[in-house]
C-alpha positions in Angstrom: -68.7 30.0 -6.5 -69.1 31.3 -9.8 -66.6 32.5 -12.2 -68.7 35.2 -12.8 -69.0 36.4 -9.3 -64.8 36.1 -9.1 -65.0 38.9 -11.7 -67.5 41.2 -10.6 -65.6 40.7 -6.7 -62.2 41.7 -8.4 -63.5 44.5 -10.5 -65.2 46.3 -7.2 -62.0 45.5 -5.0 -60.0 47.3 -7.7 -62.5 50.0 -8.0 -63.6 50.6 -4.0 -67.1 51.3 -5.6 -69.6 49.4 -6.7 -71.5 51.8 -9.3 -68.1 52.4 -10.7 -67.2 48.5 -11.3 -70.8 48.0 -12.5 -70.2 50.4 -15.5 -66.8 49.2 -16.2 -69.0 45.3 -16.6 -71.4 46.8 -18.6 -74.3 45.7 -16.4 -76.4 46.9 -13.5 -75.6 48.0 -10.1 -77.7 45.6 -8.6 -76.2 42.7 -10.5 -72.7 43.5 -9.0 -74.6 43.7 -5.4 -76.4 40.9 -5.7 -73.6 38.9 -6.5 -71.0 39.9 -4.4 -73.6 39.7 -1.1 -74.4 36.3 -2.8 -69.9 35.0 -2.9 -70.2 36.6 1.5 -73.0 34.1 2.1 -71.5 31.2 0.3 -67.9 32.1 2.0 -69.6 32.9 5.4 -67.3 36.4 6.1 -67.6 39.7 4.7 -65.1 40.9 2.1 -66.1 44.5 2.1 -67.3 47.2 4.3 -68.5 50.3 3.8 -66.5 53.9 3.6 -68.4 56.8 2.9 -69.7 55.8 -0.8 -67.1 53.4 -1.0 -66.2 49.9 0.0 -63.0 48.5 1.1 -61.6 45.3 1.1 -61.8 43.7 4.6 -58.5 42.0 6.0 -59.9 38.5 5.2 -60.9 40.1 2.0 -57.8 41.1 1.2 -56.6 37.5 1.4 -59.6 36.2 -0.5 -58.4 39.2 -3.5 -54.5 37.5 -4.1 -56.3 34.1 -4.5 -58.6 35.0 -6.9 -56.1 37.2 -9.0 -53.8 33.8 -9.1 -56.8 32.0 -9.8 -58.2 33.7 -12.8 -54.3 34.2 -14.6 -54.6 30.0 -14.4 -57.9 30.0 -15.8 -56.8 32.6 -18.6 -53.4 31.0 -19.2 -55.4 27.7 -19.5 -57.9 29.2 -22.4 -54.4 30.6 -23.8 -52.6 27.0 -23.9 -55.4 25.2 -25.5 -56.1 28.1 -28.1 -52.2 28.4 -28.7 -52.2 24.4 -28.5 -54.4 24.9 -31.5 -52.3 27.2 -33.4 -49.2 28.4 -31.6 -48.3 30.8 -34.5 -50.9 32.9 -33.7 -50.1 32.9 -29.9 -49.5 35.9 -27.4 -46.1 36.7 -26.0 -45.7 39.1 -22.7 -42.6 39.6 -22.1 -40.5 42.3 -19.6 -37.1 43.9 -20.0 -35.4 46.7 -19.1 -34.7 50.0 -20.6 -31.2 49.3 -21.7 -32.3 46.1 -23.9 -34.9 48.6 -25.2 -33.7 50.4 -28.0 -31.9 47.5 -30.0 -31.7 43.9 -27.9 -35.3 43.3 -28.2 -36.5 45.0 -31.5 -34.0 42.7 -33.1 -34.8 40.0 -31.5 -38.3 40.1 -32.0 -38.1 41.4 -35.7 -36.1 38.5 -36.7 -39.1 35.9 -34.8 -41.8 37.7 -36.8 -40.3 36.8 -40.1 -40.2 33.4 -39.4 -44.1 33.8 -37.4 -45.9 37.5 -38.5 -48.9 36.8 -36.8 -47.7 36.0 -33.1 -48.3 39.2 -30.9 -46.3 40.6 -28.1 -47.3 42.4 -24.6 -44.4 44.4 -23.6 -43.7 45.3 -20.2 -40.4 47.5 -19.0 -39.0 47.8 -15.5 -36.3 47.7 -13.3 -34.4 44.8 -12.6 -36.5 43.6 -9.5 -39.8 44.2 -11.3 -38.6 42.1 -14.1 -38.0 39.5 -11.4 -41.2 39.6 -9.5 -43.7 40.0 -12.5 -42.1 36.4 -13.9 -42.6 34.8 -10.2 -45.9 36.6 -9.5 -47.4 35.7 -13.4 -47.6 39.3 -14.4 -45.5 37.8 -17.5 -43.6 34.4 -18.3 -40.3 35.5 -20.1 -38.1 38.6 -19.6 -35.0 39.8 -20.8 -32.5 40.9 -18.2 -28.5 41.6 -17.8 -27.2 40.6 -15.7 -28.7 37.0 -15.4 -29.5 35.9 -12.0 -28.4 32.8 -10.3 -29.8 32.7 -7.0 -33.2 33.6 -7.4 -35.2 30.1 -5.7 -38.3 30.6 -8.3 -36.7 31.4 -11.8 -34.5 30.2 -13.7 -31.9 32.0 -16.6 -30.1 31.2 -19.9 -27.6 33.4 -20.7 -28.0 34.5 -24.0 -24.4 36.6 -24.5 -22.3 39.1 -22.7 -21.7 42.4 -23.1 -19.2 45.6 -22.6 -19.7 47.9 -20.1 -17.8 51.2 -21.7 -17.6 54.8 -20.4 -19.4 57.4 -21.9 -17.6 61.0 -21.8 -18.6 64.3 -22.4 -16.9 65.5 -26.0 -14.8 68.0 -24.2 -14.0 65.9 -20.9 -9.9 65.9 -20.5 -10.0 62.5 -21.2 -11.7 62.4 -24.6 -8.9 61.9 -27.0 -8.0 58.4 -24.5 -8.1 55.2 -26.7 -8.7 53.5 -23.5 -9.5 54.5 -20.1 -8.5 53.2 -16.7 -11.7 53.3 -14.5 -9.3 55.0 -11.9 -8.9 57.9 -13.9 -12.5 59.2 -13.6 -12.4 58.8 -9.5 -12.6 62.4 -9.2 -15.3 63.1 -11.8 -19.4 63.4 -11.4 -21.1 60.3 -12.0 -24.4 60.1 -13.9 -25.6 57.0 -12.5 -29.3 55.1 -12.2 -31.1 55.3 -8.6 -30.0 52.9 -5.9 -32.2 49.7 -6.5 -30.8 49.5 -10.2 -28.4 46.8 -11.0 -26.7 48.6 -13.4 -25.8 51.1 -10.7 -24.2 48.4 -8.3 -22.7 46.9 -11.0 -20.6 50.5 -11.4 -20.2 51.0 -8.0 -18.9 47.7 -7.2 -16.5 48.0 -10.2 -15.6 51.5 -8.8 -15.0 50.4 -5.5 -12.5 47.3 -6.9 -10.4 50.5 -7.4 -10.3 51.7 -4.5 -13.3 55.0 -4.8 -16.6 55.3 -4.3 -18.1 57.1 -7.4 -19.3 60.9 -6.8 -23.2 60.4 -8.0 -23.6 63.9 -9.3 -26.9 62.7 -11.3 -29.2 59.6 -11.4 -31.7 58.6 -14.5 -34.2 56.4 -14.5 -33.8 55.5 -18.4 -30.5 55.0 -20.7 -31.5 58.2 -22.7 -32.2 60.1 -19.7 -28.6 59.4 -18.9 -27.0 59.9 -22.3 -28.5 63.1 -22.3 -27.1 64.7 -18.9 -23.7 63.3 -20.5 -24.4 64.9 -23.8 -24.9 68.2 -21.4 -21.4 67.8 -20.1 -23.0 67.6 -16.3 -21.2 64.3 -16.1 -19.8 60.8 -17.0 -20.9 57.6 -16.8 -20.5 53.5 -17.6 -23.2 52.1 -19.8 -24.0 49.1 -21.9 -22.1 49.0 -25.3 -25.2 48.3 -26.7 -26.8 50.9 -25.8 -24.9 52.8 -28.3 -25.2 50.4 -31.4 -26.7 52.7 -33.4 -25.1 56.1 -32.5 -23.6 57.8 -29.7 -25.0 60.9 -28.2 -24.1 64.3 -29.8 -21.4 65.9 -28.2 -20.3 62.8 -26.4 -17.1 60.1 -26.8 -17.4 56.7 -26.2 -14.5 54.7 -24.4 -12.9 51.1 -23.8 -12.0 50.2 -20.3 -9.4 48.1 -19.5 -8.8 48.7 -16.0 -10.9 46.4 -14.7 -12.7 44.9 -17.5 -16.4 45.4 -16.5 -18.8 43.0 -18.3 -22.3 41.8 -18.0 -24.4 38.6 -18.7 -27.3 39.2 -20.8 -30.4 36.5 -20.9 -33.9 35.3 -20.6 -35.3 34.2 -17.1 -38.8 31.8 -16.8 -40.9 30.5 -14.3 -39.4 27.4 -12.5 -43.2 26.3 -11.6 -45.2 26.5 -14.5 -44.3 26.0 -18.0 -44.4 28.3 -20.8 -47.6 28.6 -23.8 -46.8 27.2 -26.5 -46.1 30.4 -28.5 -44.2 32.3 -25.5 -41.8 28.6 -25.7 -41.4 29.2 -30.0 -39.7 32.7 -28.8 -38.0 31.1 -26.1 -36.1 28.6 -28.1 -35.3 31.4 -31.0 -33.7 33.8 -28.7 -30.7 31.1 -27.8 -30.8 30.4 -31.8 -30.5 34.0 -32.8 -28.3 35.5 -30.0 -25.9 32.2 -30.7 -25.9 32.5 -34.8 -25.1 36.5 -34.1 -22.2 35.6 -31.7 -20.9 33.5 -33.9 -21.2 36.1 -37.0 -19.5 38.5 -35.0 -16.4 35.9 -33.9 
């Protein structure tokens, strides 16, 4: 079995068409053919059948696709690790996070790493909280920035990096603008603007709702932090967000507000891999975030 062959068999299982994956290899139909009648004979099954003009993957096949996707991220993370063993300030780092670290958390972060190392290069991936979870355990990327951190996932592991304030965010002209502080009772009978159900941000609202006794009325749901500022900023509704979210400005025609009633935090970290290690370069930015979150925390105490 030949690397080569790996690569042509992925590109027409991706593709469900041979001419197709041939163009996209810059080489000939036949090649591809050849090749991937060549990896049934050496495995002794089929991996594809035929559809029309296309081919799909065969249930065996199908098997055979998930090994050689792990497969080849080894081999390329290998070729990474010696090249970065080489010179790890010139590295790759793919990292995931979600929207609300989006706008400030990471820029900062990574801004502050590329003075000390300009030529390191990042692959940025954002998603939800699960996605951030299963591309670090599936090798889609190594690191990712999440809030809140989590503790009981078997194949992970997190380091908090701080925690944050979760505030309430007001329409300018709600009848609880002028509040210095809010009690999250006070907004029981109000619309929520919240994120869709598999969001941790929305249980972490609910669940605080709930410790007082309602169950928030979800008027509105957002995948993105802007997408919900902006229904705010519309007056269609309220919501609870991440102080940081509104570092550098809140939303026109919005208020931002304490709450004190309960006091509704979340942990904000990196998570890793618990089975392989880090490249070299992706383990430099590692290291820096604890550094930089932890000299920032202690600027702002």
């Amino acid at each position: 079995m030949e690397l080569r062959q790996i690569k042509y068999f992925i590109e027409v299982a991706k593709r469900e068409h041979v001419t197709e994956a041939a163009h996209e290899l810059h080489v000939a139909q036949s090649a591809v053919s050849r090749q991937i009648v060549n990896l049934e004979e050496e495995l002794g099954v089929s991996l594809f059948f035929r559809e029309g003009r296309n081919v799909k993957l065969t249930p065996i096949g199908e098997r055979f696709l998930q090994h050689m996707l792990q497969a080849v991220k080894l081999i390329e993370n290998a070729k990474r690790e010696i090249e970065e063993y080489l010179d790890p300030e010139k590295g790759v780092v793919r990292i995931g996070f979600p929207s609300s670290l989006a706008a400030h958390t990471l820029p900062a972060a990574i801004s502050a790493f590329r003075e000390h190392y300009p030529e390191v290069k990042f692959q940025l991936n954002q998603g939800s909280y699960s996605y951030l979870i299963d591309g670090v355990v599936k090798g889609e990327f190594n690191l990712a920035l999440i809030g809140p951190v989590p503790k009981k996932e078997k194949k992970i592991k997190g380091r908090t990096l701080f925690t944050e304030k979760i505030v309430a965010l007001l329409p300018y002209n709600h009848r609880l603008a002028n509040s210095p502080f809010l009690k999250l009772s006070q907004l029981r009978d109000d619309p929520f603007i919240l994120f869709p159900q598999d969001f941790i941000l929305r249980e972490i609202i609910v669940k605080a709702c709930s410790q007082q006794g309602f169950k928030p009325n979800v008027a509105f749901e957002g995948q993105d932090i802007d997408a919900i500022k902006g229904l705010v900023s519309a007056g269609l509704g309220v919501t609870l967000i991440p102080e940081i979210t509104l570092m550098d400005s809140v939303p026109r025609s919005t208020v931002k507000i304490p709450l004190i009633e309960p006091n509704v935090t979340r942990t904000v970290g990196v998570i890793i891999p618990t089975d392989r290690k880090l490249l070299p370069t992706e383990m430099l930015f590692y290291e820096f975030l604890s550094e930089f979150f932890g000299m920032l925390d202690r600027f702002q105490n």
